[in-house]
N, CA, C and O atoms as a CHARMM CRD file, in Angstrom:
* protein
*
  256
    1    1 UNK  N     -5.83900 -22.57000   6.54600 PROA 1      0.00000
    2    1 UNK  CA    -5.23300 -21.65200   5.60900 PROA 1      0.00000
    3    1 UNK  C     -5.01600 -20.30900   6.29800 PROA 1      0.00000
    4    1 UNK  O     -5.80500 -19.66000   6.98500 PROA 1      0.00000
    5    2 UNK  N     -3.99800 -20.09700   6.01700 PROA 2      0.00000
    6    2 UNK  CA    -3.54900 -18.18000   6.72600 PROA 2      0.00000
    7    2 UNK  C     -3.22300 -17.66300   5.53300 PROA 2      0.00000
    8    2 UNK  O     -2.84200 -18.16400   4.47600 PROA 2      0.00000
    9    3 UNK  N     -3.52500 -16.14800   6.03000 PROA 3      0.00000
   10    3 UNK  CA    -3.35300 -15.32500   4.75200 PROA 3      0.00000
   11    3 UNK  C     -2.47700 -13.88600   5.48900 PROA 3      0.00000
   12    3 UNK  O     -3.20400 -13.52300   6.41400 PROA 3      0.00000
   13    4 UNK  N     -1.73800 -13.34000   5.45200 PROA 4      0.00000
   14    4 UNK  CA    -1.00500 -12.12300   5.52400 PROA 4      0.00000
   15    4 UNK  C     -1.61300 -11.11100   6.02500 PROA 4      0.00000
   16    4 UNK  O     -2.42900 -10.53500   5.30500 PROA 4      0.00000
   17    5 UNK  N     -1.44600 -10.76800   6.99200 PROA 5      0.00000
   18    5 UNK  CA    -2.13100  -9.01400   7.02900 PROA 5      0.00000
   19    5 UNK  C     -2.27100  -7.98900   6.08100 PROA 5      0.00000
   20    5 UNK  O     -3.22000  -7.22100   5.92400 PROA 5      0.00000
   21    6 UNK  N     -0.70600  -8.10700   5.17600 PROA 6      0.00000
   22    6 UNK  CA    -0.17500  -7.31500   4.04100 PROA 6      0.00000
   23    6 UNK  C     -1.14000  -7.45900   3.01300 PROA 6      0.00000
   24    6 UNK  O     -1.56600  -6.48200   2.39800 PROA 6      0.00000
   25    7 UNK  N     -1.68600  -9.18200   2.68400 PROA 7      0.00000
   26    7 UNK  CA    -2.33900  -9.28200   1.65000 PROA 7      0.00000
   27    7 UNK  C     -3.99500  -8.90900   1.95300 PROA 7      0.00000
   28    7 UNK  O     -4.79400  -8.43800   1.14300 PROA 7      0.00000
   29    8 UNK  N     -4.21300  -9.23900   3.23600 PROA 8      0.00000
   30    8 UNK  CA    -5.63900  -8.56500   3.21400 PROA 8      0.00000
   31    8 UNK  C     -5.44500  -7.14800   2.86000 PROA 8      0.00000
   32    8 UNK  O     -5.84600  -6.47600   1.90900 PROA 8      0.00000
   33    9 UNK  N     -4.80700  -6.91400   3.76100 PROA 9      0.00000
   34    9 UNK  CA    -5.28700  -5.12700   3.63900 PROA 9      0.00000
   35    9 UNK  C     -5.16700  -4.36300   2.36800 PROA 9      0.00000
   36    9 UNK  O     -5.59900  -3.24100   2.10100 PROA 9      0.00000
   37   10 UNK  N     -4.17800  -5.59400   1.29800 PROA 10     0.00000
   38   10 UNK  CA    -3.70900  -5.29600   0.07700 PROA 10     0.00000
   39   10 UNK  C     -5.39200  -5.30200  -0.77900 PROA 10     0.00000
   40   10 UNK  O     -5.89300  -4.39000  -1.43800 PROA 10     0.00000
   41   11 UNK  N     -5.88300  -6.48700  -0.50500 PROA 11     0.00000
   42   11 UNK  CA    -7.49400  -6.62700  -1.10400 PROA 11     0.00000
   43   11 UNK  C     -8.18800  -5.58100  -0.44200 PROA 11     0.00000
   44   11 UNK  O     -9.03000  -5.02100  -1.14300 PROA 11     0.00000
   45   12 UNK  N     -8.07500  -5.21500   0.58800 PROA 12     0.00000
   46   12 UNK  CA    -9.56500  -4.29100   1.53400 PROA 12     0.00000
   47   12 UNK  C     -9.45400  -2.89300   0.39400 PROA 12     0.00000
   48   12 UNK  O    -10.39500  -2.32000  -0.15600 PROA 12     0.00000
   49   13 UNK  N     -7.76400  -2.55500   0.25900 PROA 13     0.00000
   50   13 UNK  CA    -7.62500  -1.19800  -1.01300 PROA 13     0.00000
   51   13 UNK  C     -7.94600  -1.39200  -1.83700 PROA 13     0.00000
   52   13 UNK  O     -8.74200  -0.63300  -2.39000 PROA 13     0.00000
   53   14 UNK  N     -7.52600  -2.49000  -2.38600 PROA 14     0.00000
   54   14 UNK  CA    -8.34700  -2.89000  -4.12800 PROA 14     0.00000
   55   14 UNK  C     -9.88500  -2.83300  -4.16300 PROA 14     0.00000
   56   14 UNK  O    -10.38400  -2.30200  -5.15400 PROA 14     0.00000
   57   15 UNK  N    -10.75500  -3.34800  -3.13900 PROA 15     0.00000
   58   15 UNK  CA   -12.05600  -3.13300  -3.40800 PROA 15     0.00000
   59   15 UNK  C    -12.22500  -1.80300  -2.96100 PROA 15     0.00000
   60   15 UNK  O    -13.05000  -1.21900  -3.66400 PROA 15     0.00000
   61   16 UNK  N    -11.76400  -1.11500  -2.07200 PROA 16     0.00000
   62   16 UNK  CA   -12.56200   0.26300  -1.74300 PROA 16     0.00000
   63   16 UNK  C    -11.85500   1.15600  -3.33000 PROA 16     0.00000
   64   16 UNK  O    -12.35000   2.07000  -3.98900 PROA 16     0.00000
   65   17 UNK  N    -11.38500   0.88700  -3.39200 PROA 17     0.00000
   66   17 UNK  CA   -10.80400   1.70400  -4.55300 PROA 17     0.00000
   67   17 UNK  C    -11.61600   2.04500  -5.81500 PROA 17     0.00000
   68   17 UNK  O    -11.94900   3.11600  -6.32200 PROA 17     0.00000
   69   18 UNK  N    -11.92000   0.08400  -6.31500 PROA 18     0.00000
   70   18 UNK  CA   -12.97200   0.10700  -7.23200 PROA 18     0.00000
   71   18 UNK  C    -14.24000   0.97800  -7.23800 PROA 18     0.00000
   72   18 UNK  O    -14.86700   1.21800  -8.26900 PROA 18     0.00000
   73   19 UNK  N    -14.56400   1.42000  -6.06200 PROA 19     0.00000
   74   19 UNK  CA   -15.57300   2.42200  -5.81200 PROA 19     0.00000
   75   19 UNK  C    -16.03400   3.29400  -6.67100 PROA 19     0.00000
   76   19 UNK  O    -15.68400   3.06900  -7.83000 PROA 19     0.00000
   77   20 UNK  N    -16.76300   4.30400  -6.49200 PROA 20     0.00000
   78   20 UNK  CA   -17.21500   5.57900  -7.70000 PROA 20     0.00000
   79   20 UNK  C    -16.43000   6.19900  -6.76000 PROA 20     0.00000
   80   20 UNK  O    -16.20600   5.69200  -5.66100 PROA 20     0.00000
   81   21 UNK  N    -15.86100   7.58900  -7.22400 PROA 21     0.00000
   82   21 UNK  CA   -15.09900   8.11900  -6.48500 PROA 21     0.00000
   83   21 UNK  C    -16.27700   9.15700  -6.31400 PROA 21     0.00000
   84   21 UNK  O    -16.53200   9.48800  -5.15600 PROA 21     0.00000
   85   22 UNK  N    -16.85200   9.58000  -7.10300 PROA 22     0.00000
   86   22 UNK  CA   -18.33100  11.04100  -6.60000 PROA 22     0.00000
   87   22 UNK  C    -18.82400  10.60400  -5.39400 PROA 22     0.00000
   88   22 UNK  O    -19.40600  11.48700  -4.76400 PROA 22     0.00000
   89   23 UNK  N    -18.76400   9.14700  -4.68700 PROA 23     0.00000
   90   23 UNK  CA   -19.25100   8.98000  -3.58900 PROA 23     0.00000
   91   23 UNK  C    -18.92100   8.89900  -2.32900 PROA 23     0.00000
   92   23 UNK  O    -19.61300   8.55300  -1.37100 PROA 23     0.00000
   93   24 UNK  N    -17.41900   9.36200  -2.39300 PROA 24     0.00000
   94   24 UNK  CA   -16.68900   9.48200  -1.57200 PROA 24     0.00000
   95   24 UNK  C    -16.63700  11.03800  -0.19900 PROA 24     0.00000
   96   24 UNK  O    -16.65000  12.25200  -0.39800 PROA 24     0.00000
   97   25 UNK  N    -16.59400  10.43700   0.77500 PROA 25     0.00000
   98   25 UNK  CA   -16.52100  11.48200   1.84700 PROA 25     0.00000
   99   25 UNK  C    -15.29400  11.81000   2.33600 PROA 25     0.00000
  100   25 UNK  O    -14.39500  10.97100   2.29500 PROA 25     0.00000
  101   26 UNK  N    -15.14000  12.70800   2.71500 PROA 26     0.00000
  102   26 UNK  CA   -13.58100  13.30100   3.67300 PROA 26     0.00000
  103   26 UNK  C    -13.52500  12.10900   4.53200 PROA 26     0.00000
  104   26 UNK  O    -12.53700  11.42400   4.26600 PROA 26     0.00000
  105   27 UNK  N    -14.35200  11.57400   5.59600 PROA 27     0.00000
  106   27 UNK  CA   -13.80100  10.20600   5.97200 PROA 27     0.00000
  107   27 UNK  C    -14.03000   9.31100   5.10100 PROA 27     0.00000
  108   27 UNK  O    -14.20600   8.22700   5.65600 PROA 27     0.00000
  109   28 UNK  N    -14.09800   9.26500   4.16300 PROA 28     0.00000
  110   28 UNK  CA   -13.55200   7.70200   3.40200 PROA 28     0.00000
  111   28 UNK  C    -12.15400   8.39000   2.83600 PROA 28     0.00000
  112   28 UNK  O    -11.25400   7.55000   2.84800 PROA 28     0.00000
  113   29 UNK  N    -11.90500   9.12300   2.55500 PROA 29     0.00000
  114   29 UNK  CA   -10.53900   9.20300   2.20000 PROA 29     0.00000
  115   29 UNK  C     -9.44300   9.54700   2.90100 PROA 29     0.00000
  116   29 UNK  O     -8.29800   9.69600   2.47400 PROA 29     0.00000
  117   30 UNK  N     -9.96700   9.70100   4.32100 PROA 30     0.00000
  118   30 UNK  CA    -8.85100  10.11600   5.28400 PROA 30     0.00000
  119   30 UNK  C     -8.48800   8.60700   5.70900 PROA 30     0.00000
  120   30 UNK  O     -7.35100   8.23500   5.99800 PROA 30     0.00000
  121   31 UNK  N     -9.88700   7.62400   5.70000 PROA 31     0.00000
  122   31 UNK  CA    -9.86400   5.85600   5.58400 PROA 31     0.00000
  123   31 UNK  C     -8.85400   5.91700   4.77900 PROA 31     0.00000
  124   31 UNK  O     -7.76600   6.01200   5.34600 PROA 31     0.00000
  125   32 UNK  N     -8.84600   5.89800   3.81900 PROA 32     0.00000
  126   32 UNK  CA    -8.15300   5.17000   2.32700 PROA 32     0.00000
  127   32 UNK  C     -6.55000   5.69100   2.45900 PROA 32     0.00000
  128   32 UNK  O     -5.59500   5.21700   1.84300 PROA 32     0.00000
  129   33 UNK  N     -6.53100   6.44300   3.12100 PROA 33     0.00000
  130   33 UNK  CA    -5.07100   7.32600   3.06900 PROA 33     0.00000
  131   33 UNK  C     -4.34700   6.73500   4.67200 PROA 33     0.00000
  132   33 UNK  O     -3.14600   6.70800   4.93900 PROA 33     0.00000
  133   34 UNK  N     -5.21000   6.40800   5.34400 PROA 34     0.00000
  134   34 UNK  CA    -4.69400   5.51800   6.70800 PROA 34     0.00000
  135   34 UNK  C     -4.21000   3.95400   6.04700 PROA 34     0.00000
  136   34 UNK  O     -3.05100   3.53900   6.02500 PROA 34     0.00000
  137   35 UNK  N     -5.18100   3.37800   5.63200 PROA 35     0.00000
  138   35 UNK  CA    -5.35500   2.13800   5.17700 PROA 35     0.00000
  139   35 UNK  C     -3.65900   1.79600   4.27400 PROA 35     0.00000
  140   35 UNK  O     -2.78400   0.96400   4.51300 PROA 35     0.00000
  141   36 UNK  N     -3.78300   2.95500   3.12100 PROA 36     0.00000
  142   36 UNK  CA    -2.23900   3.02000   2.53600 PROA 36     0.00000
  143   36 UNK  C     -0.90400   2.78000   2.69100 PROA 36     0.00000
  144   36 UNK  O     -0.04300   2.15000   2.07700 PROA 36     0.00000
  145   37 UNK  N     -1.01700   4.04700   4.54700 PROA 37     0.00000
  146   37 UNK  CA     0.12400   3.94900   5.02400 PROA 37     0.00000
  147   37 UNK  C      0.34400   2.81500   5.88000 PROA 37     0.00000
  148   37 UNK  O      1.51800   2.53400   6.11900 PROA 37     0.00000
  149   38 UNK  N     -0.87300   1.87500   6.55800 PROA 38     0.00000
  150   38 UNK  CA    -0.17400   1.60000   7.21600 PROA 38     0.00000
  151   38 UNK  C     -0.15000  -0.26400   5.69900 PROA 38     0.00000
  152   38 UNK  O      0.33800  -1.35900   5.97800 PROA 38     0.00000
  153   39 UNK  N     -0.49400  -0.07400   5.00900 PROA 39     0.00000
  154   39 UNK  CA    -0.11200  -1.30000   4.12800 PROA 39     0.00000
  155   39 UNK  C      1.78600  -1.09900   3.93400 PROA 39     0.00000
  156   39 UNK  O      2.64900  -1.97600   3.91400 PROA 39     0.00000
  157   40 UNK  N      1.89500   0.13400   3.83600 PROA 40     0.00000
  158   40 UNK  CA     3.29300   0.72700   3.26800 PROA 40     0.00000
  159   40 UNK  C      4.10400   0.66000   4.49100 PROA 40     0.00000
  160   40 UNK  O      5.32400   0.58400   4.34200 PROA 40     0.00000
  161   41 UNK  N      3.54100   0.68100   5.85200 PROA 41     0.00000
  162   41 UNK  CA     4.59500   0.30400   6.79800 PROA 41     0.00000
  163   41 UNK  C      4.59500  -1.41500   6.84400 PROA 41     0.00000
  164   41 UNK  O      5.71400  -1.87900   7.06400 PROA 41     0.00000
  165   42 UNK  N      3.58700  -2.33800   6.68000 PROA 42     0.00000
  166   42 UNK  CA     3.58500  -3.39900   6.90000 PROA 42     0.00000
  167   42 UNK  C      4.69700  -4.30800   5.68400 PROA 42     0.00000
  168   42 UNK  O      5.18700  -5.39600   5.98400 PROA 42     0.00000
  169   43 UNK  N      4.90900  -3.74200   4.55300 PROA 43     0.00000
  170   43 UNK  CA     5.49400  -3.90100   3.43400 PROA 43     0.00000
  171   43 UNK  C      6.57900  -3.78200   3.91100 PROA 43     0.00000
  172   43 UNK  O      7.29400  -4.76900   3.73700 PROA 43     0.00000
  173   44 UNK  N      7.03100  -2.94000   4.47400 PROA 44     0.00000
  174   44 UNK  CA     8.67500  -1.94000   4.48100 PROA 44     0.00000
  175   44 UNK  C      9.02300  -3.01400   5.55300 PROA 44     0.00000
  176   44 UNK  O     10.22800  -2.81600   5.70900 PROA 44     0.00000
  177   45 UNK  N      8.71900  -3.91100   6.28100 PROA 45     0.00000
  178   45 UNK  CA     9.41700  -4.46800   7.56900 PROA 45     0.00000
  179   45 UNK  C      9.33200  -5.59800   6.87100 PROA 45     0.00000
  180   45 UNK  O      8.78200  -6.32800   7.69600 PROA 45     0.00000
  181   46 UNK  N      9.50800  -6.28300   5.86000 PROA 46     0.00000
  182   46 UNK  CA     9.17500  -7.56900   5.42400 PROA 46     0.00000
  183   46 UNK  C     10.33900  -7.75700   4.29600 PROA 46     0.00000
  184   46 UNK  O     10.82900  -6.76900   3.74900 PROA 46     0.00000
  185   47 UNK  N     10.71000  -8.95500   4.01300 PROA 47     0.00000
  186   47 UNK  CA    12.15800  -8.73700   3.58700 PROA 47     0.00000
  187   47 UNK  C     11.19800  -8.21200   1.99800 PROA 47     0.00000
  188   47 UNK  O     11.43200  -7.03000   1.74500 PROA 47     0.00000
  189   48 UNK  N     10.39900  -8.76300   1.15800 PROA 48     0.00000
  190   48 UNK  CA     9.61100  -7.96100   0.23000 PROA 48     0.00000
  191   48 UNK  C      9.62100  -6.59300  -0.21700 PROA 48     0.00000
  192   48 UNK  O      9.82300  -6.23400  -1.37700 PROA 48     0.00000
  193   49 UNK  N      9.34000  -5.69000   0.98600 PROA 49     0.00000
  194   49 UNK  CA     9.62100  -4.42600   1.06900 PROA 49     0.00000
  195   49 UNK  C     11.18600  -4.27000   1.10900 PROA 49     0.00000
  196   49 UNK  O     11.43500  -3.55700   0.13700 PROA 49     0.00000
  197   50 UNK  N     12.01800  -4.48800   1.55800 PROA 50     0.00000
  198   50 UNK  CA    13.23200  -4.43200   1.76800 PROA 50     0.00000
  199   50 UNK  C     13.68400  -4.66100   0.49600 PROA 50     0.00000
  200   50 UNK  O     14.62800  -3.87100   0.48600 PROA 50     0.00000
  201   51 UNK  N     13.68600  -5.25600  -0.74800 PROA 51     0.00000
  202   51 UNK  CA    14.04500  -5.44000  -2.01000 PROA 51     0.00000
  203   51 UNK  C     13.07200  -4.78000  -2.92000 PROA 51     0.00000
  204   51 UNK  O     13.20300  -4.97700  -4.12800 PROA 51     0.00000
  205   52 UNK  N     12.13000  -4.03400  -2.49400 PROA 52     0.00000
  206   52 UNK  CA    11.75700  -3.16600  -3.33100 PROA 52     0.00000
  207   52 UNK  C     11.89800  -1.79300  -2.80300 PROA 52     0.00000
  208   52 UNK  O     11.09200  -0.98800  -3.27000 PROA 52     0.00000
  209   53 UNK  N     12.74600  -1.34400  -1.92900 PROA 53     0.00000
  210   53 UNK  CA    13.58100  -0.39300  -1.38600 PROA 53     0.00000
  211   53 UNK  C     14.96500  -0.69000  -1.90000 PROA 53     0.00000
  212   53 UNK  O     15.68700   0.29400  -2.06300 PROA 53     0.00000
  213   54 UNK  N     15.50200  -1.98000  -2.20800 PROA 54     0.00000
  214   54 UNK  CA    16.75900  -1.97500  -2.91500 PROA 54     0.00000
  215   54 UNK  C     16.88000  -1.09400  -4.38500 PROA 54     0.00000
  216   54 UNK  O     17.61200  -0.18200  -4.76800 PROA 54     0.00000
  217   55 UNK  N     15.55900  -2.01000  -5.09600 PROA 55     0.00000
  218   55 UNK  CA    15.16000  -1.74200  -6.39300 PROA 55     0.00000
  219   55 UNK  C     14.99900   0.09900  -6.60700 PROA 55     0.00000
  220   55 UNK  O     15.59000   0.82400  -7.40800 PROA 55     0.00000
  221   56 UNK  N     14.09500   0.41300  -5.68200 PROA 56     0.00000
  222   56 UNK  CA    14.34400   1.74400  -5.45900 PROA 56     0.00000
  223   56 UNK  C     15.40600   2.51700  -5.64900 PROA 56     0.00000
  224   56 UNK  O     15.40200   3.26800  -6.62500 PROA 56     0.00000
  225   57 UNK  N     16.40100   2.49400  -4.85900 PROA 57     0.00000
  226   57 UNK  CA    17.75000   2.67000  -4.65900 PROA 57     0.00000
  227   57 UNK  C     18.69600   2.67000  -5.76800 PROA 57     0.00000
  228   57 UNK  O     19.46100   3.55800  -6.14200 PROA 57     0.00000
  229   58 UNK  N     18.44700   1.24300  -6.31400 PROA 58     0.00000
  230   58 UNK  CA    19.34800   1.41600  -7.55500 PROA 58     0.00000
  231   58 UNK  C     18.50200   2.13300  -9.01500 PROA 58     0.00000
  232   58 UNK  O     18.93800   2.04400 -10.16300 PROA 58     0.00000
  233   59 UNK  N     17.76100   2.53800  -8.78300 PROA 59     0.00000
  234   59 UNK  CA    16.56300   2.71600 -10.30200 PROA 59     0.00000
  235   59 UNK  C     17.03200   4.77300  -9.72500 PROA 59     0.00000
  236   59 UNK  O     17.60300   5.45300 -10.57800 PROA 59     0.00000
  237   60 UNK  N     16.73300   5.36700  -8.46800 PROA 60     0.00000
  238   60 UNK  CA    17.38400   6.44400  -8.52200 PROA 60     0.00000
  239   60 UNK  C     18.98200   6.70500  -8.58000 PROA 60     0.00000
  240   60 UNK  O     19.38300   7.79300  -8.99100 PROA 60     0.00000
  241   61 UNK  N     19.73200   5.88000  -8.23900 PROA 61     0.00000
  242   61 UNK  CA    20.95100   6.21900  -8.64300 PROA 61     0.00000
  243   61 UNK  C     21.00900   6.08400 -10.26200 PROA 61     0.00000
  244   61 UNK  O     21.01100   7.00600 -11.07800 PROA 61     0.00000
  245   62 UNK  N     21.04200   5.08800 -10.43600 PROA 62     0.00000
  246   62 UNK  CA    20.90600   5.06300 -12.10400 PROA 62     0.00000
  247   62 UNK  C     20.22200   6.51400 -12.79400 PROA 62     0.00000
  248   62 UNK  O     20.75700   6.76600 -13.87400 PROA 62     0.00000
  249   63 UNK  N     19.36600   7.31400 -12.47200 PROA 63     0.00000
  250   63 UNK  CA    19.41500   8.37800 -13.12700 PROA 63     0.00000
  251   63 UNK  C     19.92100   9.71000 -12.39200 PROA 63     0.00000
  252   63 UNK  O     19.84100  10.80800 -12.94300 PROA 63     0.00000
  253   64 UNK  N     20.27400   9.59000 -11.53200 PROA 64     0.00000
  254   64 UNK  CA    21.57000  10.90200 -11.12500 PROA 64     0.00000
  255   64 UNK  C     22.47800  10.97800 -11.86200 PROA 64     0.00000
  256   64 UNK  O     23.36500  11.80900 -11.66500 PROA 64     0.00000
């Protein structure tokens, strides 16, 4: 069985997230804010990301 990079790293945010946030340090959130972007670059190169950059696209034109 294989599983995605996208989708792990998609779970590794969901559990750190669930966290208490009072317990959080400047490095866990400079973590959590790395972890984000690079889920958001791994997304954006995948045809997935690419149609929810379409969706994007048309949801701001539609209100201009």
């Amino acid at each position: 069985m294989t599983i995605s990079t996208s989708a792990a790293l998609a779970v590794i945010i969901l559990i750190r997230l669930n966290r208490r946030t009072e317990a959080r340090s400047r490095a866990d959130e400079r973590l959590m804010a790395f972890l984000c972007i690079v889920l958001g670059v791994l997304i954006a190169a995948s045809p997935w990301g690419r149609t929810i950059l379409r969706l994007v696209g048309v949801v701001t034109q539609a209100t201009l």
